[in-house]
C-alpha positions in Angstrom: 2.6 67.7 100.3 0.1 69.1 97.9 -1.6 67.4 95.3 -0.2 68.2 91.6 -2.9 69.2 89.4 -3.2 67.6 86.1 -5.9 69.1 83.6 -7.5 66.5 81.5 -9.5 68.4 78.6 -13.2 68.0 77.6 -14.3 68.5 74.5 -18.1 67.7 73.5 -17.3 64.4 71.4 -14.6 63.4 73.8 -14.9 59.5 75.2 -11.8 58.9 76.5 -11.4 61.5 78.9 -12.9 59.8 82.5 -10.5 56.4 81.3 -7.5 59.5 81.5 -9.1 60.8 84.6 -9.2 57.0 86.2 -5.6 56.7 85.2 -4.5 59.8 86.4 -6.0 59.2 89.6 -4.4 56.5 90.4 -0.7 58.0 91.0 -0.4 58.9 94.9 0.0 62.7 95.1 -1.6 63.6 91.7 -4.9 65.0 91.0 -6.9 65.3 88.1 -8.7 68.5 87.5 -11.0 68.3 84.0 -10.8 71.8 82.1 -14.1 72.4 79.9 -13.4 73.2 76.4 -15.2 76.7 76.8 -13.4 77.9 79.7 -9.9 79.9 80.0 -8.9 78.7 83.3 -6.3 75.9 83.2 -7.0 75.5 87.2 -3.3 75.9 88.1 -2.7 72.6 86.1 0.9 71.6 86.1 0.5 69.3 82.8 -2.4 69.1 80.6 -3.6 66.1 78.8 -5.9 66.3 75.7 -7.5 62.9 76.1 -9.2 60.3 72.8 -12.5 60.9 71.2 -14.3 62.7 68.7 -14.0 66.7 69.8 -16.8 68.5 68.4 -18.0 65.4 66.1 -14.7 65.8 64.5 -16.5 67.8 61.8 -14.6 69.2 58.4 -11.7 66.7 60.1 -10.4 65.3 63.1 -9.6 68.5 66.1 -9.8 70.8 63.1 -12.8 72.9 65.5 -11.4 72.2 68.4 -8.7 74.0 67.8 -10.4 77.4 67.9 -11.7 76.7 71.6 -11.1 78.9 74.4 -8.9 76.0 76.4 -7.0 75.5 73.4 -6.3 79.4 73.1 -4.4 79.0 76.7 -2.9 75.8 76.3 -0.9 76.8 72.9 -0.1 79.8 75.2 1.5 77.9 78.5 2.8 75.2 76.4 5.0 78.1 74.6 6.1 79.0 78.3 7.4 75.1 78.5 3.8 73.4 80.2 3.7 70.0 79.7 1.2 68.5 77.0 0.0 65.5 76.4 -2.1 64.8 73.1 -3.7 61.0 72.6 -5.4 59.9 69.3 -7.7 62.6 69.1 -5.7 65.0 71.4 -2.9 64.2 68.9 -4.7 65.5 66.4 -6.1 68.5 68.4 -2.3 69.3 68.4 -1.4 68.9 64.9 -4.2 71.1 63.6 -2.9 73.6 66.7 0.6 73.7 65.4 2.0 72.9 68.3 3.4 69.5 66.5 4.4 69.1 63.0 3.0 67.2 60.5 -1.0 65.9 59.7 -2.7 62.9 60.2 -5.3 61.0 57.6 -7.2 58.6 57.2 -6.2 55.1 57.4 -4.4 53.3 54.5 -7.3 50.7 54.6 -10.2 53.6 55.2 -11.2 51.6 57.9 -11.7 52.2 61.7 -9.1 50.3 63.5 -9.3 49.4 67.5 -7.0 46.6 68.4 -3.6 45.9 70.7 -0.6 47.1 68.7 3.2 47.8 69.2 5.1 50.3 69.5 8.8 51.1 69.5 10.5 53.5 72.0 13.0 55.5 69.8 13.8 58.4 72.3 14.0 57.6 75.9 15.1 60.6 77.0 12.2 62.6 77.2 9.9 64.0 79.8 7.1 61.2 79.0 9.8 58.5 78.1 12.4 58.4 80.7 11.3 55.2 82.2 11.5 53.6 79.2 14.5 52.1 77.1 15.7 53.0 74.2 14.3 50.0 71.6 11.6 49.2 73.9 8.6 47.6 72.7 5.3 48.4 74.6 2.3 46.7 73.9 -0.6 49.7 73.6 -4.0 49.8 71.7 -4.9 51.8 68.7 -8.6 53.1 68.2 -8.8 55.7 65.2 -9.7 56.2 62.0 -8.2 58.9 60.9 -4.2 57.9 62.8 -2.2 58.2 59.1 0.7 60.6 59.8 1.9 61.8 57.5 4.2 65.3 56.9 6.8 67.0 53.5 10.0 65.1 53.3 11.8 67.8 55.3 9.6 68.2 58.2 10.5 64.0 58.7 13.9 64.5 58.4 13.6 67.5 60.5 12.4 65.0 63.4 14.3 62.5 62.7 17.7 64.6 63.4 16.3 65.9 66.5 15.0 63.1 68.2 11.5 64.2 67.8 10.1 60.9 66.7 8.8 59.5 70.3 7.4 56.1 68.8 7.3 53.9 65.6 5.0 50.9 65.3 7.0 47.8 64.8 6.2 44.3 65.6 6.6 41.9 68.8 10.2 42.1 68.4 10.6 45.3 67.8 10.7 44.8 64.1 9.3 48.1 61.6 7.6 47.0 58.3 4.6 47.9 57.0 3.2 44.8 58.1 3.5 45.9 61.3 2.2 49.5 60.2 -1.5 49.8 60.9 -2.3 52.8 59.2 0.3 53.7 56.9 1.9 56.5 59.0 5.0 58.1 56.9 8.1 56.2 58.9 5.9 53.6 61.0 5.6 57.0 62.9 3.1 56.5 66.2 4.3 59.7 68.0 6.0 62.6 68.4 7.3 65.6 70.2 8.2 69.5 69.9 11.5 70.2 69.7 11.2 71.9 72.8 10.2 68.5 74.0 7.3 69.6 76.2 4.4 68.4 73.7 3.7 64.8 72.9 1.4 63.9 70.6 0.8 60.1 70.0 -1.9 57.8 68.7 -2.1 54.8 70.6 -3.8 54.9 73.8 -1.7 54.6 77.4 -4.5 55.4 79.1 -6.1 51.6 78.3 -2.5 50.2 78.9 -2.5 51.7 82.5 -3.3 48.5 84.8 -2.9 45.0 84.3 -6.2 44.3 84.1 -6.6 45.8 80.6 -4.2 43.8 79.2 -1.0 45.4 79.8 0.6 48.2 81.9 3.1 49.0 79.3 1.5 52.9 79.2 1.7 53.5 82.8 5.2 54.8 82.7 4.3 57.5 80.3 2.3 58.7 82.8 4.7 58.1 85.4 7.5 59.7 83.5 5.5 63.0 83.5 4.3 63.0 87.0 7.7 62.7 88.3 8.8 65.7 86.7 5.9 68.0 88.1 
């Protein structure tokens, strides 16, 4: 059987997109093709991933540039046709400013730069990029931002809320949401989030660093997994 390709996008600024690559790689049968920013040739790519970083220095404000680039142009395209995308921390954002996910994202409630283990809360399991999760699951996945405050009008949460769009919520160890347990003072304890369509996911925390047990925890391989198995 042939590989499936999955296009991991590189921005200049982006840093997180070879530890996307590495975790990409290391599902039998898929391949990870890496689609440069300037190019309009998604490589026959069966999901794309915008991977972490800082895309084009994250000038004016996070993935407000890269939004204008020519892989961008095809990507907001395809994932209109139903592609599947995948948007972390700075990919997120890349997707907010895109309009291909509701909402905005801030800096931090603190103002601060924050990389450190945090948990999240699985609130919809029933999603391409969830289903191997349960519902009320807590994963244990790090956070490096500083600009990861979500935040959107009263009726755009609500909006998500009715339709299941809210992916994740930070919470504590037990699964608990306060705004102790809130790093950055996203609207909700909101991590992540999809379309309604349900083909975009745009989260903060990183899965990628949560994909082997040697970093600490394997709790973000299944996202992976989840997509993969749908391809």
């Amino acid at each position: 059987m042939a590989d499936i390709s999955v296009g991991v996008v590189v921005f200049p600024g982006s840093n997180c997109d070879h530890d996307t690559m590495h975790a990409v790689s290391s599902f039998e049968g898929v391949r990870p093709v890496m689609l440069w920013h300037g190019s309009h040739d998604l490589q026959g790519a069966r999901a794309i991933i915008l991977p972490g970083g800082f895309s084009y220095g994250d000038y004016l404000r996070a993935g407000s540039i890269a939004r204008f680039s020519p892989i961008m142009q095809e990507i907001v395209e395809a994932a209109g046709k139903g592609l599947p995308v995948l948007g972390i921390c700075n990919g997120f954002q890349v997707l907010l400013e895109s309009g291909l996910l509701e909402g905005a994202l801030s800096k931090n409630r603190d103002k601060k730069f924050l990389c450190r283990d945090t948990f999240i809360r699985t609130e919809n399991s029933s999603t391409m990029f969830t289903k191997l999760y349960a519902k009320g699951e807590v994963l244990s996945i790090p956070i490096a931002h500083g600009e990861g405050n979500y935040f959107a009008p009263a009726e755009v949460i609500e909006s998500l809320e009715e339709h299941g769009q809210v992916a994740f919520r930070y919470c504590d160890r037990e699964g608990r949401v306060s705004d102790e347990s809130n790093p950055n003072g996203s609207v909700s304890s909101i991590a992540g989030i999809t379309n309604r369509r349900g083909n975009v996911l745009g989260l903060m925390p990183h899965p990628e660093r949560a994909s082997e047990q040697l970093l600490g925890s394997e709790d973000g391989r299944r996202m992976f997994e989840s997509l993969f198995s749908q391809l």
